[in-house]
C-alpha positions in Angstrom: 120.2 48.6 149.9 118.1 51.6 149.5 117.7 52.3 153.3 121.8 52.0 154.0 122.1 55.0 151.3 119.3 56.5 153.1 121.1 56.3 156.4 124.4 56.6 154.2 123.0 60.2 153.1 122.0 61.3 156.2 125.1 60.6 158.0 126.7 63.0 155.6 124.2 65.1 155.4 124.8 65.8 159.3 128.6 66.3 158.7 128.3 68.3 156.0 125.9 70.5 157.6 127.2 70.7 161.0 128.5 74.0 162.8 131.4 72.2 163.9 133.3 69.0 163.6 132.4 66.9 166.1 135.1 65.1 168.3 135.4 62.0 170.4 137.6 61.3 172.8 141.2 61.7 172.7 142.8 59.5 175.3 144.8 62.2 177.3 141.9 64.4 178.2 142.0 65.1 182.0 143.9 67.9 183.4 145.6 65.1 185.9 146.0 62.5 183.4 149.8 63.4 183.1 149.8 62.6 187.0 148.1 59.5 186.8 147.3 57.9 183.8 146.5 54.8 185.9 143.3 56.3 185.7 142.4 58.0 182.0 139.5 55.6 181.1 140.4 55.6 176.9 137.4 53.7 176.0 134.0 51.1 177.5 133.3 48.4 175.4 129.6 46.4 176.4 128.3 43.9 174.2 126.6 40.7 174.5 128.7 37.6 174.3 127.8 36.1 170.8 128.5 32.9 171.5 125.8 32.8 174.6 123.9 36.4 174.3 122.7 35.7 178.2 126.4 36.8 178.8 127.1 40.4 178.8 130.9 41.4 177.7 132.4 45.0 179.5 136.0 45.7 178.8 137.9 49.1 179.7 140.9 50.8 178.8 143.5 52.6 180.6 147.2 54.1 180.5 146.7 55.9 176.6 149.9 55.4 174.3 151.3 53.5 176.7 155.0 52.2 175.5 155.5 48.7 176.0 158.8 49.0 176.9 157.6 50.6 180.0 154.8 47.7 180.4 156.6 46.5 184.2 155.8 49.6 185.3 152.2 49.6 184.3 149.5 49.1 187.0 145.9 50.1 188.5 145.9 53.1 190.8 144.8 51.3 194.5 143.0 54.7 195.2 140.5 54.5 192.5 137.2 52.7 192.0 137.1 51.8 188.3 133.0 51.5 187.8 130.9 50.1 185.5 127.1 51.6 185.5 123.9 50.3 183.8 120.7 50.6 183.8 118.6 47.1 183.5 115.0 49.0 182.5 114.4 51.7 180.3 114.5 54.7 182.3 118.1 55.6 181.6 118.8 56.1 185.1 121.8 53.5 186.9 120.4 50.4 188.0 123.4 48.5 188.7 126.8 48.9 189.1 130.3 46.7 189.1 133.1 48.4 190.9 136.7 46.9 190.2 139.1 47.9 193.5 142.7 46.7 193.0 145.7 46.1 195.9 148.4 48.3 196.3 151.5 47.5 193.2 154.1 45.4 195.5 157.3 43.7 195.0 158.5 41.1 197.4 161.7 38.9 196.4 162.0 40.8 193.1 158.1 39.3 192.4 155.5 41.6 191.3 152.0 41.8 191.7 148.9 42.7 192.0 145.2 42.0 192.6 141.7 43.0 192.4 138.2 42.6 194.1 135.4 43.1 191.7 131.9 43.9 193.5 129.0 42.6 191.3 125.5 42.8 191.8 123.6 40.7 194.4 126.3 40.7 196.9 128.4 38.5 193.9 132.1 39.3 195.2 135.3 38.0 192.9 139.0 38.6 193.9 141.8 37.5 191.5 145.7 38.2 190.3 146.6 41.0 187.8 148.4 40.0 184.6 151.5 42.0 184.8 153.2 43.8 181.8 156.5 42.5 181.0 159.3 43.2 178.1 159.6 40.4 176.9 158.6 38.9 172.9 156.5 36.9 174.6 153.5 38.4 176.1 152.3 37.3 180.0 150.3 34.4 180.1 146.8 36.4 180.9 145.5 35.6 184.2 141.6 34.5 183.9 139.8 34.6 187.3 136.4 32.9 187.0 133.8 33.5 189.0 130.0 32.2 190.6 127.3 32.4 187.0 129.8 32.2 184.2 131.8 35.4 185.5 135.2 35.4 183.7 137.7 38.3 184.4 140.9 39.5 183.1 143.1 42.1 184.3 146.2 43.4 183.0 147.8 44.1 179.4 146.3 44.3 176.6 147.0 45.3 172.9 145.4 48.8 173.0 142.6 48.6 170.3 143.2 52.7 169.3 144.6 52.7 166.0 145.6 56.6 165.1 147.9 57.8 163.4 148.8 60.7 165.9 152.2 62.3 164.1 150.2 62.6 160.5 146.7 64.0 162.7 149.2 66.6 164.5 151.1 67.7 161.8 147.3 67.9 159.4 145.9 70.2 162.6 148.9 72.3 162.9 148.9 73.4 159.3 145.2 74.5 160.1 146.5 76.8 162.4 
């Protein structure tokens, strides 16, 4: 108990007595994210699997305040290598690297789709479908490609974990001004 005030103190000690306010990313911060926003990367999650720690978990986010009722149109830019890169030691440095490469969005008899090739170490390749947005109530039954040693992916919509309220933060950092 003692150390978490400790830390708790310290924390606030480093707020209080920083030259600045520090940020952290706001999910529109590329000069072409308003031309693509198939590719603003909004957050990385990795974390071990808790129900078998031998598994690692990576999840990334794309198209910021996206508006679902736009979700059909939603869909991963074919030009762009969305890659993952760790480091297995404790140098710091890239050791290994997962690069997700996804098909051109098509439509062919009023079906759409998409898919993806994820390269893994070892030569490990997995190709799958993309879950596709829709407007419905119902959300798209998620498409789960599973792969060679216990590889699971999804690809497509998700419930976009930022929880901000941006009107109240704008309208706070305007009356600063």
């Amino acid at each position: 108990r003692r150390i978490g005030f400790a830390l708790l103190g310290f924390v606030v000690g480093l707020w209080v007595c920083s030259p600045s306010p520090a940020n952290a990313a706001d999910h529109r911060d590329s000069p072409q994210v308003d031309e693509d926003v198939t590719t603003d990367i909004t957050d990385i999650f990795m974390f071990r699997d808790p129900a078998n720690p031998a598994m690692l978990v990576v999840a990334l986010n794309t198209h910021p305040l996206s508006d679902p009722k736009f979700s059909t149109t939603y869909h991963y830019n074919p030009n762009a290598v969305y890659r993952f890169r760790f480091h297995t030691n404790s140098t710091a440095v890239p050791t290994s690297q997962i690069d997700f490469l996804f098909s051109p969005y098509t439509t062919t008899n009023g079906v759409n789709s998409q898919t993806f090739t994820a390269y893994f170490p070892h030569g490990i390749v997995v190709q799958g479908p993309v879950t596709l947005g829709n407007i419905s109530a119902t959300p798209p039954t998620p498409l789960i490609t599973r792969g060679p040693q216990g590889i699971t992916i999804y690809a497509g919509p998700r419930e976009d974990p930022f929880v901000f309220d941006l009107v109240g933060r704008s309208e706070e950092h305007t009356s600063e001004l």
